[in-house]
C-alpha positions in Angstrom: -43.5 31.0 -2.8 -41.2 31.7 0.2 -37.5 30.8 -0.3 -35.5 28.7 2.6 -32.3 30.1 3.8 -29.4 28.5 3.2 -29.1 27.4 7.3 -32.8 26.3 6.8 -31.3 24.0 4.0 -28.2 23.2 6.2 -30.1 21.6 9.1 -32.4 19.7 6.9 -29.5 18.0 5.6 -27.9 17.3 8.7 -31.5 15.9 9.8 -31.6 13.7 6.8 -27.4 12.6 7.1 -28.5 11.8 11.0 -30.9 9.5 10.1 -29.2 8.0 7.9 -26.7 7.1 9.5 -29.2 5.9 12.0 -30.9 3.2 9.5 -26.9 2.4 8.2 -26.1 1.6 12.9 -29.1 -0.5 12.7 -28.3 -2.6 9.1 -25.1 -3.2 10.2 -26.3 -4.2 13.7 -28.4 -6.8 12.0 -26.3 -7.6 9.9 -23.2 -8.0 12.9 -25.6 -10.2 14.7 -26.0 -12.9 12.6 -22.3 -13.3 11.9 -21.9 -13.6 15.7 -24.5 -16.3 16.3 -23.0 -17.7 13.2 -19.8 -17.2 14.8 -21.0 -19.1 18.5 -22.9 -21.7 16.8 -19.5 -22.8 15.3 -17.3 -22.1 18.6 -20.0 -24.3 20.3 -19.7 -27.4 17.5 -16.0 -27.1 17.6 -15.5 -26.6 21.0 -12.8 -23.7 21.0 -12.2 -22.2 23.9 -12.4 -18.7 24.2 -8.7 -17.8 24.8 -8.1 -19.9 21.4 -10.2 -17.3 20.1 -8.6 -14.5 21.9 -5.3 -15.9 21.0 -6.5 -16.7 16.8 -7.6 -12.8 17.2 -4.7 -11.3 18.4 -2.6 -13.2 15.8 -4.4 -12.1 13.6 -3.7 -8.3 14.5 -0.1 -8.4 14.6 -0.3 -10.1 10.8 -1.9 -7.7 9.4 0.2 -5.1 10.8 3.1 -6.4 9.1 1.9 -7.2 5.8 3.0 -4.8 3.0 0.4 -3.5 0.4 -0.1 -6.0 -2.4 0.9 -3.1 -5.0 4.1 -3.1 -2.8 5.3 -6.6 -3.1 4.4 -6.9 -6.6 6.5 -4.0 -7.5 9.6 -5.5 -5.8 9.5 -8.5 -7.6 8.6 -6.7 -11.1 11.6 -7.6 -13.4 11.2 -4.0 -15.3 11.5 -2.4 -11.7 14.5 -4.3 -10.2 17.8 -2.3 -9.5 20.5 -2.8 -11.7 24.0 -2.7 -10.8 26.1 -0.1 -12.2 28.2 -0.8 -15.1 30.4 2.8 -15.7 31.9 5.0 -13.1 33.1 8.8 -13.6 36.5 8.6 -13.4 36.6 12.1 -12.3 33.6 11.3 -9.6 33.7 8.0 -8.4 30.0 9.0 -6.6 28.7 9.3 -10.1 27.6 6.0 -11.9 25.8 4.8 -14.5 24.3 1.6 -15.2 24.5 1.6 -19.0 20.6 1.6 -19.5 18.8 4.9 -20.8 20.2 8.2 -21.5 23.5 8.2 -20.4 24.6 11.2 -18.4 26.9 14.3 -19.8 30.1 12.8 -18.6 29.1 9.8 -20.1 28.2 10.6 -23.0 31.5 13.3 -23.2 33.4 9.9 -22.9 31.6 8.3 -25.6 32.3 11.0 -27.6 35.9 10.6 -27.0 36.0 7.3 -27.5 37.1 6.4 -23.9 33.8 5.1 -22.4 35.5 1.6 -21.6 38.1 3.1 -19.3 35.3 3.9 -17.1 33.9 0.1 -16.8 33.6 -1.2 -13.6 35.2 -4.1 -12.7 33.4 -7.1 -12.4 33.5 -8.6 -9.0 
């Protein structure tokens, strides 16, 4: 029993992918055609024009473009994921803030400690 080489295997595989992707051009071909005499039989009925069309297509484009993934917009208007505005600042680093929620950093917590975590309160405004 003779063994194939491994390029003997190699281009049998690339004949095989090459004709499948022969019969999947000539599905979808079929498949594109009836949707476009589905497509004409209605342009006919209705009687749109074909810069409506061009116009309906091209609208549609720019749309699409814009839109934001759905994951996206649903995590913006998650309640869990919304910013919160913060309630303590470091007196001794006004960059440094904390909103009061989770573990609460080392110099809040060294304030805590001492009792004096109100001073740090942000003003309401």
């Amino acid at each position: 029993m003779a063994r194939t080489t491994v390029d003997a295997q190699l281009t049998k595989i690339r004949k095989q992918v090459e004709a499948l992707k022969a019969k999947e051009k000539a599905l979808l071909s079929r498949a594109n055609g009836k949707v476009i005499s589905e497509i004409v039989a209605l342009v006919k009925k209705h009687n749109v024009t074909v810069a409506e069309l061009t116009a309906a297509l091209d609208k549609s484009k720019a749309t699409r473009k814009t839109k934001t993934p759905r994951a996206a917009t649903k995590k913006s208007t998650d309640k869990r994921s919304a910013k919160v505005a913060p309630k303590y600042r470091n007196p001794q680093d006004a960059t440094k803030t904390w909103t009061g929620r989770g573990k609460a950093p080392l110099w809040a917590q060294a304030l805590k400690d001492a009792g004096t975590l109100d001073g740090a309160l942000i003003a309401a405004e």
